[in-house]
C-alpha positions as MATLAB code, in Angstrom:
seq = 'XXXXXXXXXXXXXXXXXXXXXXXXXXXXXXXXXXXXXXXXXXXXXXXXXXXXXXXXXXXXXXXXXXXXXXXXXXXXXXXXXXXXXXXXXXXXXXXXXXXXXXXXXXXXXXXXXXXXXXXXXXXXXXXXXXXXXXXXXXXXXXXXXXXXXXXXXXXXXXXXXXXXXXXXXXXXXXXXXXXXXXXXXXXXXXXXXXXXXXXXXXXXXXXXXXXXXXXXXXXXXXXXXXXXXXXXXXXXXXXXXXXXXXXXXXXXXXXXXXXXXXXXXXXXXXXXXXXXXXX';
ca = [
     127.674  -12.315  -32.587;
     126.185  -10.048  -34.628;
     123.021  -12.002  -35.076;
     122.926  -12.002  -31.520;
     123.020   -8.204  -31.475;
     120.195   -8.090  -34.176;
     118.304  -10.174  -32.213;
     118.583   -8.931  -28.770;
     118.082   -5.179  -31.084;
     114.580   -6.442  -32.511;
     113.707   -7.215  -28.900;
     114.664   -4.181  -26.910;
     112.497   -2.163  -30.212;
     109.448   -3.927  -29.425;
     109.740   -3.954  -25.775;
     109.796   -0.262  -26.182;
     106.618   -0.577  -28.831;
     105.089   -2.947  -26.546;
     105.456    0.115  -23.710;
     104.418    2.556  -25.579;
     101.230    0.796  -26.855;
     100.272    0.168  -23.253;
     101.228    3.419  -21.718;
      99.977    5.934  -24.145;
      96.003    6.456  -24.864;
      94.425    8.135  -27.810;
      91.224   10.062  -26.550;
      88.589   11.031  -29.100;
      86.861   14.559  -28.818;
      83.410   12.449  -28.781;
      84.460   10.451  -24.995;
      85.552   11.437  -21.853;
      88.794    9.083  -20.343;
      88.632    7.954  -16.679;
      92.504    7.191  -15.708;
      91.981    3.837  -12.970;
      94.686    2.779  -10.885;
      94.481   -0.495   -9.350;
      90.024    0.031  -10.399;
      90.175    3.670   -8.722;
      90.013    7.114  -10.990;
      92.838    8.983  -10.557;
      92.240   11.066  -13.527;
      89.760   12.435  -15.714;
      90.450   13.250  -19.633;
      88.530   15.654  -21.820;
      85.459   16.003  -19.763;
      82.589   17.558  -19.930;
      82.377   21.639  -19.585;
      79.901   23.808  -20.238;
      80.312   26.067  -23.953;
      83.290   24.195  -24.861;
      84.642   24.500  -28.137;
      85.057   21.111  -30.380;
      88.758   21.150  -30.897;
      89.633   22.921  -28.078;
      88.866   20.454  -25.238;
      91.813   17.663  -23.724;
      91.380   15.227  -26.238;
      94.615   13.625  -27.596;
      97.252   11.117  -26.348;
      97.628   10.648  -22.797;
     100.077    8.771  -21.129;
      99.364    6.397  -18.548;
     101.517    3.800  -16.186;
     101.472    0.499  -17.777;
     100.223   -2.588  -16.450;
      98.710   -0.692  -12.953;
      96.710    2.164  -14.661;
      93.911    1.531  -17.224;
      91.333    3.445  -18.987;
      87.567    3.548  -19.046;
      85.756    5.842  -21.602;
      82.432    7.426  -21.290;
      80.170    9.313  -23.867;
      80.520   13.093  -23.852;
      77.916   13.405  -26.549;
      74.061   14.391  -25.863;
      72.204   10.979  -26.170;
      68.695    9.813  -26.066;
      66.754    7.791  -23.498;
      63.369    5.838  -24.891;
      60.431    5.264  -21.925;
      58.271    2.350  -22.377;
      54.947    3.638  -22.958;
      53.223    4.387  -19.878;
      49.438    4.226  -18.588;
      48.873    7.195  -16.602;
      45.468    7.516  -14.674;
      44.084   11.077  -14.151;
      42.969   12.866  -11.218;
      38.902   12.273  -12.703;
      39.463    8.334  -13.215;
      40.616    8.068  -17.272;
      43.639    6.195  -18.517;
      45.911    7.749  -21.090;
      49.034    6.157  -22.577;
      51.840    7.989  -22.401;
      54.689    7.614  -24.887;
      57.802   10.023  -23.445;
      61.823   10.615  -24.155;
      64.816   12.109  -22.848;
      67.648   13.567  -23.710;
      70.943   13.364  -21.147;
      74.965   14.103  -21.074;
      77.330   12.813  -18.244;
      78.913   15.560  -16.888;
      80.626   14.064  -14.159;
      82.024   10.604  -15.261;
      83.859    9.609  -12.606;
      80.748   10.028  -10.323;
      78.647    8.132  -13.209;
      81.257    5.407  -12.725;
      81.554    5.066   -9.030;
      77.622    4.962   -8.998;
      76.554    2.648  -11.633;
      79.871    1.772  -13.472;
      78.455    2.032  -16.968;
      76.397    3.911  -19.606;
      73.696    1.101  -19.748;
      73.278    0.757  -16.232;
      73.112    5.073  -15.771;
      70.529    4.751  -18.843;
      68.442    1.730  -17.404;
      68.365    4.054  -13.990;
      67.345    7.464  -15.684;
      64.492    5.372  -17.706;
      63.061    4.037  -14.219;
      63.434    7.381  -12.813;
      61.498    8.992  -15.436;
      59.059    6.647  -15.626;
      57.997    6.871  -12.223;
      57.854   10.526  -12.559;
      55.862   10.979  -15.607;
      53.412    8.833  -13.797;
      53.111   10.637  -10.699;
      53.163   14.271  -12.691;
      50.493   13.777  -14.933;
      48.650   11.776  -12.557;
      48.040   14.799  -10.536;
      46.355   16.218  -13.749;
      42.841   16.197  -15.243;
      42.388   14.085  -18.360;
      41.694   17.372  -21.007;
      45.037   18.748  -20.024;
      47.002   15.862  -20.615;
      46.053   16.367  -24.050;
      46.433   20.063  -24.108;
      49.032   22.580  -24.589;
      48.918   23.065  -20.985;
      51.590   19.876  -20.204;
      53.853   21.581  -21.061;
      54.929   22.911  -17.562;
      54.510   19.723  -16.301;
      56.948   18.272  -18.745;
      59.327   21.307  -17.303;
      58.528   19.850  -13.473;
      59.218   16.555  -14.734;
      62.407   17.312  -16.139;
      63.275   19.407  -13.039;
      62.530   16.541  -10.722;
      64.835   13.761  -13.196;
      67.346   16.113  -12.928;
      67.608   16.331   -9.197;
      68.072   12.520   -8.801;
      70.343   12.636  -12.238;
      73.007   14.537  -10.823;
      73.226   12.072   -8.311;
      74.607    9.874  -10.804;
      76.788   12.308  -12.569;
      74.408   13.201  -15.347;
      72.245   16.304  -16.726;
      68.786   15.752  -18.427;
      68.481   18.122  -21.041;
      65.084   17.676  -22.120;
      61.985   15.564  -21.774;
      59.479   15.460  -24.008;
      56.051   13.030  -25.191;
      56.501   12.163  -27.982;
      52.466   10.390  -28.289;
      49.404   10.472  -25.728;
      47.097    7.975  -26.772;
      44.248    6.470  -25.293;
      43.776    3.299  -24.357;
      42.130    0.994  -27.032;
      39.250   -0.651  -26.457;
      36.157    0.190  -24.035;
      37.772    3.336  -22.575;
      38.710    4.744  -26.493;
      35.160    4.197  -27.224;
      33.743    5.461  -24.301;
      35.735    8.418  -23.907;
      35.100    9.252  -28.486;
      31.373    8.621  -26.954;
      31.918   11.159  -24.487;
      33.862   13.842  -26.894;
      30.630   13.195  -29.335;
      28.274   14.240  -26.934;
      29.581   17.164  -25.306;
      30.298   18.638  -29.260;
      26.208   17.672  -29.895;
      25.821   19.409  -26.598;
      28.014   22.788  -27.478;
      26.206   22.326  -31.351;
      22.553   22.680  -29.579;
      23.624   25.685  -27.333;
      25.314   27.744  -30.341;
      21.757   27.246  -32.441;
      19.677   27.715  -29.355;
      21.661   31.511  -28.955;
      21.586   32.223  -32.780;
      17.797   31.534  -32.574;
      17.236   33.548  -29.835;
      19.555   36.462  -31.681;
      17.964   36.094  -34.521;
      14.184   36.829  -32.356;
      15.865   39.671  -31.102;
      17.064   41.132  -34.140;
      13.392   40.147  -36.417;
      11.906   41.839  -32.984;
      13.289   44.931  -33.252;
      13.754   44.896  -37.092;
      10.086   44.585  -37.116;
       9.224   47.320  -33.829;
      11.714   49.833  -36.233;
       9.082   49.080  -39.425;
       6.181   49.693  -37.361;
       7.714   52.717  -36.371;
       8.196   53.795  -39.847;
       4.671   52.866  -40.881;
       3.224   54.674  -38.377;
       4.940   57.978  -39.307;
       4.490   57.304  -42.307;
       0.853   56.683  -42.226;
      -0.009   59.810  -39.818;
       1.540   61.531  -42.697;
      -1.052   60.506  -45.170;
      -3.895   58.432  -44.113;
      -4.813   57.913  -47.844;
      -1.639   56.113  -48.460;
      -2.328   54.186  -45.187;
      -5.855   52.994  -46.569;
      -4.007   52.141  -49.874;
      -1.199   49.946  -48.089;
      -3.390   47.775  -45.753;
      -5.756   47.158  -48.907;
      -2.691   46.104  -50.621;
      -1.249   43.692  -48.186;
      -5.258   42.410  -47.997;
      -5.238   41.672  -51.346;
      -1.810   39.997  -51.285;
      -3.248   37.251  -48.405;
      -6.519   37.014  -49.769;
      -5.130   36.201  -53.917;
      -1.164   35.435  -53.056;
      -2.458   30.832  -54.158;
      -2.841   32.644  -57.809;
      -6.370   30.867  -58.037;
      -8.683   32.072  -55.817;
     -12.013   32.815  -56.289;
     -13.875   36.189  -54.943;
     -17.706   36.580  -55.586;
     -18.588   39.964  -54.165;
     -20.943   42.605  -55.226;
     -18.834   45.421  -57.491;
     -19.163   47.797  -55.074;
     -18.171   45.965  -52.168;
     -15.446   48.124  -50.527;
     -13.260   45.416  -50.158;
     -12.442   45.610  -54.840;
     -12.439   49.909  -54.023;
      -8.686   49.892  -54.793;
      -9.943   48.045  -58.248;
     -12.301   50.750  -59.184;
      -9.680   53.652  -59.160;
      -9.688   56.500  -56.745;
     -12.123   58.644  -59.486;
     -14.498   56.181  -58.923;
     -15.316   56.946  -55.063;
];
C-alpha cells in the first residue's frame, strides 16, 4: 500500500512538472513572445517600444494554457539586411554597381506574423523591396552623382520609401546605406577611366592656357610700369639715358663672350669705352 502511495505520489509530482513545463514560458529581453491560441495571437510579450530601458521591459515567465496556447518568438534586436549587388543604369546611359544594406527592427510582431509568418520570409521581402527601390532612385540620377556626396538624400528617399511598404509588414527600417559603387568591369570601366582621363587632360590644358594668359598680363604691365620708370627717369637726365641704351647695346652686341668688333676708335658706337673726358 504504501508503494502504491509512492507511486501514485511520483506521478501526481510530475504531472504537475509536466504542467508547469508546458504552461509557463521564459521570455528573454532580446525576443518579443506572440501568445497563439488554436494558431491565432492572443497576446503579445515584451514588445517593441520606443526608448525602452533594457531591464525594464515584460520579459520574464509568462504563463500560458497548456496544450491550446503556444508561443512564437520574434527578434526585438536591430538586425541587418544584405542586397545583392545591383546594376543601376543612369539617367545619361552608364551602368554602376551598386552594393547597399539595411538595417530593420519589428515593431509590430504580431502584424509581421500574420503577414509573412517569419523573420526570413519579412527579411527575403524587405531585400526585394529595397532592391527595387535603389534601382529606381538612383536611376533617376546622373552617373557623377552616384558617386558623389550628393546620394546621400537619395539614400534618405530610399529609406523613406522602404519604410512605407515596411510598416506594412510590421517592421521599421532604420537605415540604408551603400556600402560600394563600383563600375562595371570590363568595356564600360575602361571606357568610362578613358573618359575621366580626358576630361582631367582637358581641365589640365585650360588651367595652363589661363596661367599663360595671367602671366602675359602680369609681364605686360610689369613691363608698361618699367617703361614708365625709364621714361621719368630718363627725362630726368638724358646723359644717364644715353649711358643706359649704350649699355644694354653693348650687352646684345658682346653678351656670346666671343665676338668680334672691328670699328674705327672713334666710332661712337666704343664712346662709353673712351670715358666721358674723352668727348
Amino acid at each position: 500500500m504504501t508503494q502504491r502511495n509512492l507511486f501514485l505520489g511520483g506521478a501526481v509530482l510530475a504531472l504537475i512538472l509536466l504542467l508547469i513545463a508546458v504552461s509557463v514560458v521564459r521570455v528573454p529581453e532580446d525576443r518579443q513572445a506572440i501568445i497563439l491560441q488554436l494558431g491565432r495571437p492572443v497576446a503579445t510579450v515584451n514588445t517593441y517600444q520606443p526608448n525602452q530601458i533594457f531591464g525594464e521591459t515584460g520579459a520574464g515567465l509568462v504563463l500560458k494554457t497548456p496544450f491550446v496556447q503556444n508561443t512564437v518568438f520574434v527578434d526585438k534586436r536591430i538586425m541587418s539586411l544584405d542586397i545583392p549587388p545591383q546594376t543601376v543604369l543612369s539617367t545619361d546611359q552608364l551602368r554602376l554597381v551598386v552594393d547597399a544594406y539595411a538595417r530593420f527592427r519589428v515593431t509590430n510582431p504580431v502584424k509581421m506574423y500574420q503577414t509573412v509568418r517569419s523573420e526570413e520570409r519579412l527579411a527575403e521581402e524587405l531585400s526585394r523591396i529595397l532592391s527595387s527601390r535603389i534601382r529606381n532612385e538612383l536611376g533617376a540620377q546622373r552617373f557623377d552623382l552616384l558617386l558623389s556626396p550628393e546620394r546621400g538624400r537619395s539614400m534618405e528617399n530610399i529609406q523613406e520609401a522602404v519604410n512605407r511598404s515596411a510598416n506594412a509588414y510590421g517592421a521599421e527600417i532604420i537605415d540604408v546605406r551603400i556600402k560600394r559603387a563600383d563600375l562595371p568591369p570590363g568595356t564600360p570601366l575602361e571606357a568610362a577611366f578613358e573618359r575621366m582621363r580626358t576630361a582631367r587632360q582637358q581641365e589640365a590644358l585650360t588651367i595652363r592656357a589661363q596661367g599663360a594668359k595671367n602671366a602675359q598680363i602680369i609681364r605686360a604691365e610689369a613691363d608698361a610700369q618699367a617703361a614708365r620708370v625709364y621714361a621719368e627717369s630718363f627725362g630726368k637726365d638724358p646723359q644717364f639715358y644715353a649711358f643706359y641704351r649704350a649699355m644694354q647695346a653693348y650687352r646684345t652686341s658682346f653678351k656670346q663672350g666671343n665676338s668680334s668688333v672691328v670699328l674705327s676708335p672713334n666710332n661712337e658706337f666704343l664712346r662709353e669705352f673712351q670715358g666721358r673726358t674723352a668727348r
